[in-house]
C-alpha positions in Angstrom: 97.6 157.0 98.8 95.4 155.6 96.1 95.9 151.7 95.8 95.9 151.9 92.6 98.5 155.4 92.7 102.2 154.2 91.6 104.8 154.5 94.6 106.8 157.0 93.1 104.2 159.6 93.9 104.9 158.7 98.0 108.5 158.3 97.8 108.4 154.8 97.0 109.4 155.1 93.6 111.0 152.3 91.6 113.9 152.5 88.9 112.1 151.3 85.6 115.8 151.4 84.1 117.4 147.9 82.7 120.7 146.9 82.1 122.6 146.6 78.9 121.7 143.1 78.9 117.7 143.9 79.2 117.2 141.7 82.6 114.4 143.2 84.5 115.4 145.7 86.9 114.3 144.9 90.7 115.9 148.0 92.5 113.7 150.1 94.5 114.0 153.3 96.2 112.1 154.2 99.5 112.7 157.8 99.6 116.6 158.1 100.8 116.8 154.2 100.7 118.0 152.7 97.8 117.6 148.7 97.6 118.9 146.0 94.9 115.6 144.5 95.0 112.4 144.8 97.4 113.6 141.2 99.7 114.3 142.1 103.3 114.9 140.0 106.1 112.7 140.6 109.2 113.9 141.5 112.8 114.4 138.5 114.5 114.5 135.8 112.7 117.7 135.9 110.5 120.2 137.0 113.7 122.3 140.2 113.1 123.2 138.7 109.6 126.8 137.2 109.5 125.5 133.9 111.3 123.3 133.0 108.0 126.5 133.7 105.8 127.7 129.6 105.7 123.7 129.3 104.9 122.7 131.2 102.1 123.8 134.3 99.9 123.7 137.3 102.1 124.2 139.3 98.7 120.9 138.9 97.2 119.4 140.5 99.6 117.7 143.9 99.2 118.2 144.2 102.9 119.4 142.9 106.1 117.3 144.1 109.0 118.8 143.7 112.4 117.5 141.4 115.7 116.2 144.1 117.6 119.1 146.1 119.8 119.0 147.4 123.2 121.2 149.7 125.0 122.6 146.9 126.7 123.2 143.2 126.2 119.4 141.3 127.5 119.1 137.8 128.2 115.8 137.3 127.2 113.4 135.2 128.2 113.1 132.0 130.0 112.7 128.6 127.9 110.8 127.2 126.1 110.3 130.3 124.0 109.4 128.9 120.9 106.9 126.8 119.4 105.4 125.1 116.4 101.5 125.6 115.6 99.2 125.2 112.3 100.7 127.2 109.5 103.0 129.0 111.8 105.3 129.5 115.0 105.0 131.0 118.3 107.7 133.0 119.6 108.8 134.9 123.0 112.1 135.1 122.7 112.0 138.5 125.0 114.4 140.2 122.8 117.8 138.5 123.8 120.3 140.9 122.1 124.0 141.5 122.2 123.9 145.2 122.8 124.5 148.2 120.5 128.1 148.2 121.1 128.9 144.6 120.6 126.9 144.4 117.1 128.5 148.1 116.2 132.6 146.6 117.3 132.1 143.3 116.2 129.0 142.0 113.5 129.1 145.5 111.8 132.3 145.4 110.4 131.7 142.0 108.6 128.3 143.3 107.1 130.9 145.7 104.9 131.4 143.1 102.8 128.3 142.6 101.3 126.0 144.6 99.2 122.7 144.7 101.1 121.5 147.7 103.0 121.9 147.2 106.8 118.9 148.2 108.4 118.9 148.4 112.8 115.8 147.4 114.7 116.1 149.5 117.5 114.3 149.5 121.0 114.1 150.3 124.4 112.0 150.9 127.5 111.9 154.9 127.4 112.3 157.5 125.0 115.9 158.1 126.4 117.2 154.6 125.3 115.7 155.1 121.6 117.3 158.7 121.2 120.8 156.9 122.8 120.1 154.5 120.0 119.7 156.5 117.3 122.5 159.0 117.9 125.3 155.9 118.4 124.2 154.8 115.1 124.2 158.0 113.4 127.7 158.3 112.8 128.0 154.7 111.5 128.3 154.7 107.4 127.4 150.8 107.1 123.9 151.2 108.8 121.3 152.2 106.3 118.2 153.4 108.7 116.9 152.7 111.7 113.6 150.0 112.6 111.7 151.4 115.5 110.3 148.8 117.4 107.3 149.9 119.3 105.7 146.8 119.3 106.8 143.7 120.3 104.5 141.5 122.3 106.9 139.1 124.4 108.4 141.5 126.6 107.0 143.3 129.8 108.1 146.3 129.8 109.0 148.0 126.8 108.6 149.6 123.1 104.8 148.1 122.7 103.0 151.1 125.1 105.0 153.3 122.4 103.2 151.2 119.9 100.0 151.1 121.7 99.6 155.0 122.1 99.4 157.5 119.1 100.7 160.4 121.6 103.7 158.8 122.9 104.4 157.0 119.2 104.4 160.6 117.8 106.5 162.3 120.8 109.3 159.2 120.3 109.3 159.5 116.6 109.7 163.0 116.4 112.4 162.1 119.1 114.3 160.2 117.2 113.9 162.2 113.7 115.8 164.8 115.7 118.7 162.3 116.8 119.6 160.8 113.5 119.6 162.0 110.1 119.4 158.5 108.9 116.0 157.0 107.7 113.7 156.0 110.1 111.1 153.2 109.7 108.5 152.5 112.3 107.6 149.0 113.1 103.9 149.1 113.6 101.7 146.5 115.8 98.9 144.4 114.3 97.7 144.0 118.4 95.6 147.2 118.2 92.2 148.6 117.1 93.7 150.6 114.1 97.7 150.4 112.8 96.3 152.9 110.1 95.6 155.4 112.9 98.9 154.7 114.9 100.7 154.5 111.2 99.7 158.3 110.5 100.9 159.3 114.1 104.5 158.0 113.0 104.6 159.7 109.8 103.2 163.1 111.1 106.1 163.0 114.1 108.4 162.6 111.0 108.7 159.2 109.8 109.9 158.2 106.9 108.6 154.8 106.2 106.2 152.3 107.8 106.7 148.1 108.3 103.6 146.6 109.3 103.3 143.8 110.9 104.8 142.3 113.9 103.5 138.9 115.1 99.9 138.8 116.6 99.1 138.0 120.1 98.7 133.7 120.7 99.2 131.2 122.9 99.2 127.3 122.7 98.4 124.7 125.5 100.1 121.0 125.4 97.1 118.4 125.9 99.2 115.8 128.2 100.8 117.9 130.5 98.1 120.7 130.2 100.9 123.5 130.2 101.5 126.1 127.8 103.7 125.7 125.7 105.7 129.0 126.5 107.5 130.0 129.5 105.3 133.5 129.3 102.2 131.4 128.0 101.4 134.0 125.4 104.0 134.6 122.7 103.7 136.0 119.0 102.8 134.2 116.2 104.2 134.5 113.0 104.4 132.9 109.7 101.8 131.7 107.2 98.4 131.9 109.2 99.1 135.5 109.8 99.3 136.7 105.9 95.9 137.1 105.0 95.7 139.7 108.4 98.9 141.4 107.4 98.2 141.8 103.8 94.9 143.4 105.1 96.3 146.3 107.2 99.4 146.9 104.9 96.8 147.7 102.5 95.2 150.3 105.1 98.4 151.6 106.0 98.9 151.8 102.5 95.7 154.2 102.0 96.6 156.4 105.5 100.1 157.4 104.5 102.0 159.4 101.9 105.1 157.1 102.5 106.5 153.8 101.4 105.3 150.5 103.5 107.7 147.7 104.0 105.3 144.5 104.4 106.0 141.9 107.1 103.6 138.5 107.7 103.4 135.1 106.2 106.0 136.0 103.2 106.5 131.8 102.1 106.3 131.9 97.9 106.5 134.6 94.9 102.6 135.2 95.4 102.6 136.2 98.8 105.7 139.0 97.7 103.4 140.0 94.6 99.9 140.1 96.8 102.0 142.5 99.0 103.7 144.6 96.2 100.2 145.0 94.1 98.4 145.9 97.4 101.3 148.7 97.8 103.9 148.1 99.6 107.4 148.9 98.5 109.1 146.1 98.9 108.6 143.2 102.0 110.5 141.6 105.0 110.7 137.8 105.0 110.8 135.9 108.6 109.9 132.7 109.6 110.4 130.8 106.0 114.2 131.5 106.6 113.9 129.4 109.7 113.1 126.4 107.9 114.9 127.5 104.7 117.6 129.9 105.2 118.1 129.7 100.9 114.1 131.5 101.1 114.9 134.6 100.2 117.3 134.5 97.7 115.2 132.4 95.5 112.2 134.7 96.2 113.8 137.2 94.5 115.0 134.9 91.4 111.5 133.8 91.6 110.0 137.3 91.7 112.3 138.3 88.7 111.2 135.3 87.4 107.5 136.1 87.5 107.6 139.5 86.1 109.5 138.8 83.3 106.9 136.2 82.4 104.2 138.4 82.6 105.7 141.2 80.4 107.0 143.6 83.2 110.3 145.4 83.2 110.1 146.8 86.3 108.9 145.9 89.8 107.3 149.7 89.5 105.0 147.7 87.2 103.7 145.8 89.8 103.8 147.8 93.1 100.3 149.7 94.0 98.3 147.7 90.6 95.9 146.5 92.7 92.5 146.5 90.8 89.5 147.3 92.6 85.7 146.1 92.0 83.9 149.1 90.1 80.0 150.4 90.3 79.4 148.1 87.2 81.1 144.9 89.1 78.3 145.7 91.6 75.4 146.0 89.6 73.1 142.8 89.4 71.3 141.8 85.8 
């Protein structure tokens, strides 16, 4: 796709309608997933949703994406699991989850009452356990689509070979397309030597969307003691360092795939949500600001609404894919 090529030519496409009362209109559509505006939460970092509701307004929402779900209940990994660093965090949780069943008999339910798409990260160790996935939540009419992850860094054994190798990420995807007539998004890894390549294997097996990224590779080391600062000594490293990297491969993925791209990576103000729109992405998944500011996200999108309207837009379609590129005359010399 074109950077400059407006999403509705992908799927992506964006309602340029207003309301009677002329507000700007922030609903997107990712092919068969309709949003209230392009603010997501990311996996992992805003629970399974309900536990935010005392701490912010689960309605504004576009989306509410899921901790990442296993078959069964896992424990995770040992402490400490988390860490502070310079314009970020380090993270190895290990994917401590309730289990598919839990969230589906007792967080699911609650989700009902509000207005934001449920979206399900969903993982496992073998093909098996992400088919089993996908067809329990078939059937469920409060999930919205499905998150593949294939490529989480802070657990053994796992989704990230899936993640790692086109051929086995296109035999799982076209896997689960069979199991579930739901949505699917694939969660892609910024830990290899192209996500473009690995994002075209997804969409080929029969993917519907693309989220790019999930935290990069890093460890840190604590001068007295000399220890790292993990229990694993590497985790993955999210928040604001990351951005400029993530912004840089959703605008590849962008350009490999004839599908809407969720964006994921550094997402603190309004400008990081625009860089990502106007490099192409659809709408984007915000993750470690909620940690320190659970409100984040509902004032992005204020903010973003904000923004637009300032500048004369009436729709996000305005904004998404506008990116504008240096031209043969920009590169000519007097």
């Amino acid at each position: 796709m074109s950077p400059n090529t407006q999403p509705g030519s992908t799927g992506g496409e964006v309602s340029s309608a207003t309301d009677g009362r002329g507000a700007l209109d922030l609903s997107v559509r990712l092919g068969d997933l309709e949003l209230q505006n392009p603010i997501l939460t990311a996996s992992g970092t805003f629970g399974y949703g309900l536990e935010f509701a005392p701490l912010t307004t689960l309605e504004q929402f576009g989306g509410l994406v899921t901790k990442g779900l296993s078959l069964a209940p896992r424990p995770g990994n040992p402490p400490p699991r988390i860490c502070e660093t310079r314009g970020g965090m380090l993270n190895s949780i290990g994917l401590q989850n309730i289990g598919i069943h839990a969230f589906l008999d007792d967080v699911l339910p609650g989700l009902a009452d509000y207005p934001s798409q449920v979206i399900v990260n969903l993982f496992g160790t073998a093909q098996a356990d992400y088919v089993a996935l996908a067809e329990l939540v078939d059937a469920q009419a409060g999930i919205a689509a499905v998150e593949l992850n294939v490529s989480c860094p802070n657990v053994k054994k796992g989704g990230i070979e899936f993640g790692h190798d086109p051929k086995m990420l296109s035999g799982l995807v076209s896997a689960v397309r069979s199991a579930t007539s739901k949505p699917v998004i694939v969660k892609l890894s910024p830990n290899v030597t192209s996500p473009a390549e690995l994002a075209k294997s997804a969409r080929d097996a029969g993917a519907d969307m693309i989220s790019a990224i999930n935290t990069i590779i890093g460890m840190s080391i604590d001068t007295w003691s000399r220890r790292p600062r993990l229990h694993t000594v590497r985790g993955g490293l999210s928040g604001p360092a990351i951005k400029p990297i993530a912004l840089r491969i959703v605008y590849d993925v962008v350009n490999a795939v004839d599908c809407p791209v969720i964006a994921i990576g550094g997402v603190e103000d309004v400008d990081d949500v625009l860089e990502f729109l106007i490099a192409g992405a659809s709408a984007v998944q915000v993750g470690t600001a909620l940690f320190r500011d659970p409100q984040r996200g509902p004032s992005l999108v204020d903010e973003l609404e904000s923004r637009l309207a300032e500048q004369g837009y009436s729709s996000v379609s305005d904004i998404i894919g506008s990116i504008v590129l240096p031209t043969p005359r920009d590169e000519e010399h007097p």
